[in-house]
Structure formats: structure tokens, C-alpha cells
C-alpha positions as CSV (number, residue, x, y, z in Angstrom):
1,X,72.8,101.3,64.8
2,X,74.2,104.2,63.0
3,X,72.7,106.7,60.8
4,X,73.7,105.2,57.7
5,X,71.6,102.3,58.9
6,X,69.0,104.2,60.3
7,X,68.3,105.8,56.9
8,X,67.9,102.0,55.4
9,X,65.2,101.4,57.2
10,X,63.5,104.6,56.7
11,X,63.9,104.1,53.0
12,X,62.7,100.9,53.6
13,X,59.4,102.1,55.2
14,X,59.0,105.3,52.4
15,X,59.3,102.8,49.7
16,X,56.6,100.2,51.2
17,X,54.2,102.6,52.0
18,X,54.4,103.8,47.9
19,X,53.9,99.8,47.0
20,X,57.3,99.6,46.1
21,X,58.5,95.8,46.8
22,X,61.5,96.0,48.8
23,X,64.4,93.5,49.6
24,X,66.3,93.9,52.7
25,X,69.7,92.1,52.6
26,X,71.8,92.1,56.2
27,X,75.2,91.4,56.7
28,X,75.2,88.6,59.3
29,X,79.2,87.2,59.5
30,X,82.4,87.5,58.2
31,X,85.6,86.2,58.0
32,X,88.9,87.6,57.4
33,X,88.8,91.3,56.2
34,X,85.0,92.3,55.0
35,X,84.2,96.2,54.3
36,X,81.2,96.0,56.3
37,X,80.5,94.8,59.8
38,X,77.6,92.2,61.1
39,X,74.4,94.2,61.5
40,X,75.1,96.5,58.4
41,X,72.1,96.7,56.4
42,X,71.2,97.6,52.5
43,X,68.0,97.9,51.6
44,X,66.7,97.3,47.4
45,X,63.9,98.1,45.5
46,X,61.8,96.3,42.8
47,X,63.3,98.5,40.3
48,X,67.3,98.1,41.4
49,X,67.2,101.0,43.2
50,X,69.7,101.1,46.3
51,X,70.1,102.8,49.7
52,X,73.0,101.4,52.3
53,X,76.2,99.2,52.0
54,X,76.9,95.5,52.5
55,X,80.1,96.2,50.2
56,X,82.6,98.4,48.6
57,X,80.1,98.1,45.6
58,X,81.0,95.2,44.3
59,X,78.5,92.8,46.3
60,X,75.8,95.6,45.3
61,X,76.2,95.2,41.8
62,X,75.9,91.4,41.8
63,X,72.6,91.7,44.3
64,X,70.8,94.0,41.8
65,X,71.9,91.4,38.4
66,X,70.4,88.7,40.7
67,X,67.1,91.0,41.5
68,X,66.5,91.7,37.6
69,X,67.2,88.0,37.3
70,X,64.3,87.2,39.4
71,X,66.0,85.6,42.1
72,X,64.4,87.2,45.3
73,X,61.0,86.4,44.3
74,X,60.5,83.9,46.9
75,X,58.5,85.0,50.0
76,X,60.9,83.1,52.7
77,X,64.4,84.6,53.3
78,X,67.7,83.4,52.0
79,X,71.2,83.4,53.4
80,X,73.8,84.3,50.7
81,X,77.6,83.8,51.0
82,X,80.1,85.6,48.9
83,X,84.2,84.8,48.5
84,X,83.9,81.1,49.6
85,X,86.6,80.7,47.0
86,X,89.6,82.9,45.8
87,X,88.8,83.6,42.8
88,X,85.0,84.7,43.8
89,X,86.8,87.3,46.7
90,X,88.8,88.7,44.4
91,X,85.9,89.2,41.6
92,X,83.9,90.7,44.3
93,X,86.3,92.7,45.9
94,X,86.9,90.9,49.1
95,X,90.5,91.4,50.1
96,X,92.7,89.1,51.9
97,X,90.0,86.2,50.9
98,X,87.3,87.9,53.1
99,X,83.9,86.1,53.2
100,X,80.7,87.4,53.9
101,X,77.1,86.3,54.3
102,X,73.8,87.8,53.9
103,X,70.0,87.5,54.6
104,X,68.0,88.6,52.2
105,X,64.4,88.9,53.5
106,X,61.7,90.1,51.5
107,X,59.7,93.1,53.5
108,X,55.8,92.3,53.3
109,X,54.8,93.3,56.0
110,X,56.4,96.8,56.9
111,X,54.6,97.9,60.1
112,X,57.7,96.2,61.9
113,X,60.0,98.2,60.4
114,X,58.1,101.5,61.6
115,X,58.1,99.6,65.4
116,X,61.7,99.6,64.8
117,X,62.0,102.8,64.4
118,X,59.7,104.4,66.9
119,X,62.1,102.4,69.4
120,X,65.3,103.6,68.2
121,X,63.8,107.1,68.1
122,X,62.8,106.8,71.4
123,X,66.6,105.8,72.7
124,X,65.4,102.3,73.0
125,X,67.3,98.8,72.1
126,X,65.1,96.6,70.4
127,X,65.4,93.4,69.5
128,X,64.6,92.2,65.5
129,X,64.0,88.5,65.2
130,X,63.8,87.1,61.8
131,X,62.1,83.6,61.1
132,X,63.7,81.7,58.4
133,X,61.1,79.4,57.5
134,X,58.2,82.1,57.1
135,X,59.6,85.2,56.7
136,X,57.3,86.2,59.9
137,X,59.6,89.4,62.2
138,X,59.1,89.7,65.8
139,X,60.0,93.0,67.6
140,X,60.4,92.8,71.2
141,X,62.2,94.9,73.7
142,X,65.7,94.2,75.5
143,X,68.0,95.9,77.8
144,X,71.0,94.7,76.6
145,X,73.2,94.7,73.5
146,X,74.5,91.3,71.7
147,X,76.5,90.1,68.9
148,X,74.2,89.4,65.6
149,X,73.4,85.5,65.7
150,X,72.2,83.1,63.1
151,X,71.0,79.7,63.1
152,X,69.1,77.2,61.1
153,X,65.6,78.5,62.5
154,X,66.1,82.5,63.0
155,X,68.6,85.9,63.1
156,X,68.8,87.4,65.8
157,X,69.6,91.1,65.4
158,X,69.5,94.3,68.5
159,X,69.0,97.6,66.9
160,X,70.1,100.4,69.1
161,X,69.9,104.3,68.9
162,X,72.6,106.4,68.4
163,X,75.8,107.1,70.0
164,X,74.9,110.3,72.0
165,X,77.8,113.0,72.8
166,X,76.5,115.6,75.7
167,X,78.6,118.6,76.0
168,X,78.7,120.7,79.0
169,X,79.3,124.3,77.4
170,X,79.5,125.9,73.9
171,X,82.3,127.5,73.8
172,X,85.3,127.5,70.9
173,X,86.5,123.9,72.0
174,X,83.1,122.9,71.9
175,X,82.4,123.8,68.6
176,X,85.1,122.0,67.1
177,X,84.4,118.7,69.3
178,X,80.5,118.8,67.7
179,X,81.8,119.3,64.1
180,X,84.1,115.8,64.5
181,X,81.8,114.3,66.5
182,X,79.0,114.8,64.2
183,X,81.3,113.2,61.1
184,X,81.6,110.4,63.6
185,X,78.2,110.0,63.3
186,X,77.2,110.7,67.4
187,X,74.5,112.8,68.1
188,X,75.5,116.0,69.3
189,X,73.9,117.4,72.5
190,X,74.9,121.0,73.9
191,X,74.1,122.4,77.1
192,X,75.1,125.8,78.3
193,X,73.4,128.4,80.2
194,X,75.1,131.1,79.6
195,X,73.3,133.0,76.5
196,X,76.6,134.6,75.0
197,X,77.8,131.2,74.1
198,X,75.3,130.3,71.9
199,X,76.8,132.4,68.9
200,X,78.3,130.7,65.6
201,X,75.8,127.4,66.6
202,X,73.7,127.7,63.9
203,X,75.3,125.5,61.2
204,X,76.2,122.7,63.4
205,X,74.7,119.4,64.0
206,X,73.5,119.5,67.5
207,X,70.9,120.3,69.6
208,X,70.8,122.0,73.1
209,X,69.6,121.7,76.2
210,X,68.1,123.6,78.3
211,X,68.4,124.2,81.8
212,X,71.2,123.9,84.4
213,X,73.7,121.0,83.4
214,X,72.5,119.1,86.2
215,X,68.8,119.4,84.8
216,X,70.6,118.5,81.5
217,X,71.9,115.0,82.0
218,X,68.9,114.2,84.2
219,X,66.7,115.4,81.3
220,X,68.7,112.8,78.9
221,X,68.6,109.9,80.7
222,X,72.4,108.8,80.3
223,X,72.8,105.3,79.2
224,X,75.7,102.7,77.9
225,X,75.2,104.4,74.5
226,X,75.8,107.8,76.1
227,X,79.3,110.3,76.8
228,X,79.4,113.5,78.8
229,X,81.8,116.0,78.8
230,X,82.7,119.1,81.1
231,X,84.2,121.4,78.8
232,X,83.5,125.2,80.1
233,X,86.3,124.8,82.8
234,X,83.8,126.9,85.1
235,X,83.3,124.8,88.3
236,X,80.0,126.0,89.2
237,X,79.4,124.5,85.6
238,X,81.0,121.8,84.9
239,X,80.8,119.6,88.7
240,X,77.2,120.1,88.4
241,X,77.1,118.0,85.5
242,X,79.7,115.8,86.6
243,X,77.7,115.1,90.0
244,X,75.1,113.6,88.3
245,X,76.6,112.2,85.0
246,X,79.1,110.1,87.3
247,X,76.0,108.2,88.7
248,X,74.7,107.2,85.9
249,X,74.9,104.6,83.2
250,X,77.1,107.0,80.8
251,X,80.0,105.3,79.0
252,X,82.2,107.9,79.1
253,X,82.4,111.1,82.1
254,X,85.6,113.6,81.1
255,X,86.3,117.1,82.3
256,X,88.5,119.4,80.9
257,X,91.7,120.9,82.7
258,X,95.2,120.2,84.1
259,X,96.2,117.0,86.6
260,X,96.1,119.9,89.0
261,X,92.4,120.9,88.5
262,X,91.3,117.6,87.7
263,X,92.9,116.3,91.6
264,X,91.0,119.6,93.0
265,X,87.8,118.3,91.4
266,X,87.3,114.9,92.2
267,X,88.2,116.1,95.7
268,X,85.2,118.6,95.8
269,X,83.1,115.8,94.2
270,X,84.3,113.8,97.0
271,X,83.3,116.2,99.9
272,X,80.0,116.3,98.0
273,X,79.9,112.7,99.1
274,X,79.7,111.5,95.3
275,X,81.1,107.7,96.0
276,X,85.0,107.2,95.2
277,X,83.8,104.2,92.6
278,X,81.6,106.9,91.1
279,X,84.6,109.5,91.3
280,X,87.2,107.4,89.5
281,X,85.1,106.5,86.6
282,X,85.6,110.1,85.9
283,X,88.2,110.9,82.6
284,X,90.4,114.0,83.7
285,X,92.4,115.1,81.8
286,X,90.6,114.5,78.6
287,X,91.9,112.8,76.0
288,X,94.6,110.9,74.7
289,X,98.3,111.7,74.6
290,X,99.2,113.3,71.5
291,X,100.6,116.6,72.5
292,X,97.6,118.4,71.1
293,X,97.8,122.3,72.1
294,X,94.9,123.8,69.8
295,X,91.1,123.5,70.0
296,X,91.2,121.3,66.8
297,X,93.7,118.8,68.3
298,X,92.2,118.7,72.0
299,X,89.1,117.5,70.2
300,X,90.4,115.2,67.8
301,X,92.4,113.9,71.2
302,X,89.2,113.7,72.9
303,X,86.9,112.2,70.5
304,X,90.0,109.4,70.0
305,X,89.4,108.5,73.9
306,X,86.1,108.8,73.8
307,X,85.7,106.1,70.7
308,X,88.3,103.6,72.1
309,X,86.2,103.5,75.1
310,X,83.0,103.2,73.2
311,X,84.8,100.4,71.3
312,X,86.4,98.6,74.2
313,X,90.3,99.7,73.3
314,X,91.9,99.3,77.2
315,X,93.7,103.3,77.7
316,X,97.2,102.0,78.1
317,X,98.8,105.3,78.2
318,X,96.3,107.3,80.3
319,X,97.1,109.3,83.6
320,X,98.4,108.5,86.9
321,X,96.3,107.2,89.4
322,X,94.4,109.1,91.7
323,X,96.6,109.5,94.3
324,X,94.7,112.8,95.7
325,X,91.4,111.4,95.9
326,X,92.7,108.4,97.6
327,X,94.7,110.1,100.2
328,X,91.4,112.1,101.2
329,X,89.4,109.4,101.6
């Protein structure tokens, strides 16, 4: 669940707890081209007032008319489609015939919405199941992510934290990675040791760690929602990190440096008897191809890895295989 998202709910739970009567309208499917994807959320008050997206704007306009026209009065929820026809995508901004449906669900009781949130606060996916017949929401922990799902009886919808970015050292690459990163909406971690580093942080969005990197990922628990990256090109930094980051559940491991000091470094991590499946996972060089020579393009050529990964995108053009680490095995 992103921030945007995120900040629905807490809306949500502000404007409950001041009486306010809220709607909560979730995108659910879609067909063709839709602005918004399944799981988006939008969140409106008794009075019109608005916070999220289920649209370009369009959609939002015709769900407040529809409020002031008294039609989410009813306590059980309601699944709305929009651009069934041509005409309708095109009045409501639906390109390429696009259709999309919604639940509305009217939020009575709001101590599951504060659940929520305490879960995804605490890292945790969490599982929201809506009952169509009674408007009654069940919150219930899982381990795994899955596609939104809808049928005559219930929706089924996993919230999840943030994407979580950890950087191994804060140095001038760094700083650029966390700004793009931030405006990708991940949540920035930093750790770096070293106290001269830690100069020209104080705007940006991201927190440190503290502690050895080792201590660092450990501390963080690295899951399936979670990348780490070496960036202070100091071994005695960065393979500390790397030892322990490789063995976990993190989406995404990368190191900065040359082929050359990449090969040298999965073959200390393989003297250091870190496994060769563990050792391969491992992204070195960073990055995709796109000739970047600056700080600004090495992270914009980073962060573009990083995100086809988190979404799935196979790396077609990335490195040569690891002939070096095979050969000393």
C-alpha cells in the first residue's frame, strides 16, 4: 500500500473519530486502460470533502453529485461500475473505453481501520475482508501478498507497508538515490557509521540507522517488500551488509562498483562461506544500462532496476554471468 493510500485511511480514522460520516469507495477491477490500479482507495466525507484518487477526477466529481444526492445512505456496501458503454468512458474520462468498478462501503465502525494501520505501521501484511451483505470488516493477519478479489459474498483486499529502500552509506550518490527514491514513494533508510557522512542529510526523507551495517539490516528485518544497497564502495562496509542482506528475504541486494570489484566480492563472500544461491542473488553492478556517468544518472539507473524487479520486469540486458564465482567454487 502506498503513501497516498496510507494517508486515506488516516483521514479516514481523523474524520470518524470527529463524527464525521465517511464513505470509503475502493477500486476493485478494471479493464482496458483505468488511471488507477485495484486496491487504490478514496475516502469521502458527509460534507463532499475528498482525500485519495479512484480517477483522473472525473469519477470523483460524479461520486460526490451522487453523495449530495443521497445515494450512499444505505448501511450495506455497493459495487459501482463506470464506462460500461462508450459514451459513459468518454464522459468520465476513461480512455481507450477503460472500465472500472468500485465498493463503496460506508465506515461505521472505524476501530478496524486503526487495526489496519497499527499493522502496516508495524511492517505487517494484513488482510481486509469486506462482507457485502452486512457491511461487517474482518482484519486478520497473512504472510503473503494477493491480487484484490471480489465475489458475490465478500472483497478481499491485503494491505501491506511500504516499499523500504536501505542504503549502506551516505555519501554524494546516496543522497541523490534517497531524493528519487523518496518521490518514488519507498521509505528511505540510511546507514553509515562513519560521522563525517552525515552532513547535507537534514532535508531529506529518510531515516538512519544506527550501528554497523550488519547490525543494520538485522535491526530491519528485510522482507519481500524490502531492497538493500552497498553504496560506500568500502569493503569493510559494504560485504558486511551484503553478508547478511543476501540471506534474507530482501527483494533486491546491489553493490556498487566495476565487473571487476563486483567478481572480487562475491568471491570474498564466497570464502566467507555465504552459499553460491545466496551469492548470485546479489545485483553487481548496479543498475541498468543507460550509460549513466554522474551521481544523478547512477541513481536514476539504479532506482530503474530496483523498480523493475519490485514489479516483476525480467532484466534482459543485465551482466554476464558469474563466471568467477563459479570457477571458485
Amino acid at each position: 500500500m502506498d503513501s497516498v493510500d496510507q494517508e486515506v485511511l488516516r483521514k479516514t480514522l481523523a474524520w470518524r473519530r470527529e463524527g464525521r460520516g465517511v464513505s470509503l469507495f475502493t477500486v476493485v477491477q478494471t479493464w482496458g486502460s483505468s488511471p488507477r490500479p485495484p486496491g487504490a482507495m478514496l475516502a469521502l466525507r458527509d460534507d463532499g470533502q475528498v482525500c485519495g484518487s479512484v480517477s483522473g477526477g472525473c469519477i470523483e466529481d460524479d461520486l460526490i453529485a451522487r453523495l449530495h444526492a443521497g445515494q450512499f445512505a444505505g448501511a450495506r456496501p455497493e459495487v459501482i461500475t463506470y464506462g460500461v458503454s462508450g459514451d459513459e468512458a468518454a464522459r468520465f474520462g476513461l480512455p481507450c473505453g477503460g472500465t472500472l468498478r468500485l465498493v463503496q462501503e460506508r465506515v461505521a465502525d472505524w476501530r478496524w481501520v486503526e487495526q489496519l494501520l497499527q499493522r502496516c505501521d508495524g511492517h505487517e501484511l494484513a488482510l481486509r475482508e469486506l462482507d457485502l451483505a452486512t457491511g461487517e470488516v474482518r482484519i486478520s493477519s497473512t504472510t503473503r501478498d494477493e491480487p484484490v478479489a471480489l465475489d458475490q459474498q465478500r472483497l478481499r483486499l491485503v494491505h501491506g507497508p511500504r516499499w523500504r529502500l536501505l542504503l549502506i552509506g551516505a555519501g554524494q550518490l546516496s543522497l541523490y538515490v534517497a531524493d528519487m527514491a523518496a518521490m518514488l514513494d519507498f521509505e528511505v533508510l540510511v546507514c553509515d557509521p562513519r560521522e563525517e557522512f552525515r552532513q547535507g542529510w537534514e532535508t531529506r526523507q529518510a531515516r538512519f540507522i544506527p550501528g554497523m551495517p550488519d547490525d543494520a539490516v538485522l535491526s530491519i528485518r528485510p522482507d519481500e517488500r524490502t531492497a538493500v544497497v552497498a553504496l560506500t564502495h568500502d569493503p569493510r562496509l559494504d560485504d558486511l551488509a551484503l553478508l547478511t542482506a543476501l540471506q534474507s528475504d530482501a527483494f533486491y541486494v546491489g553493490a556498487l562498483g566495476s565487473l571487476r570489484n563486483n567478481d572480487r566480492r562475491r568471491e570474498r563472500l564466497l570464502q566467507l562461506e555465504v552459499p553460491l544461491a545466496a551469492i548470485n542473488r546479489l545485483h553487481g553492478p548496479i543498475g541498468l544500462h543507460i550509460g549513466s556517468h554522474t551521481p544523478p544518472e547512477i541513481a536514476l539507473s539504479l532506482l530503474a532496476e530496483v523498480v523493475a524487479v519490485k514489479n516483476g520486469i525480467a532484466l534482459t540486458q543485465k551482466k554476464r554471468a558469474l563466471v568467477a564465482v563459479e570457477q571458485v567454487a
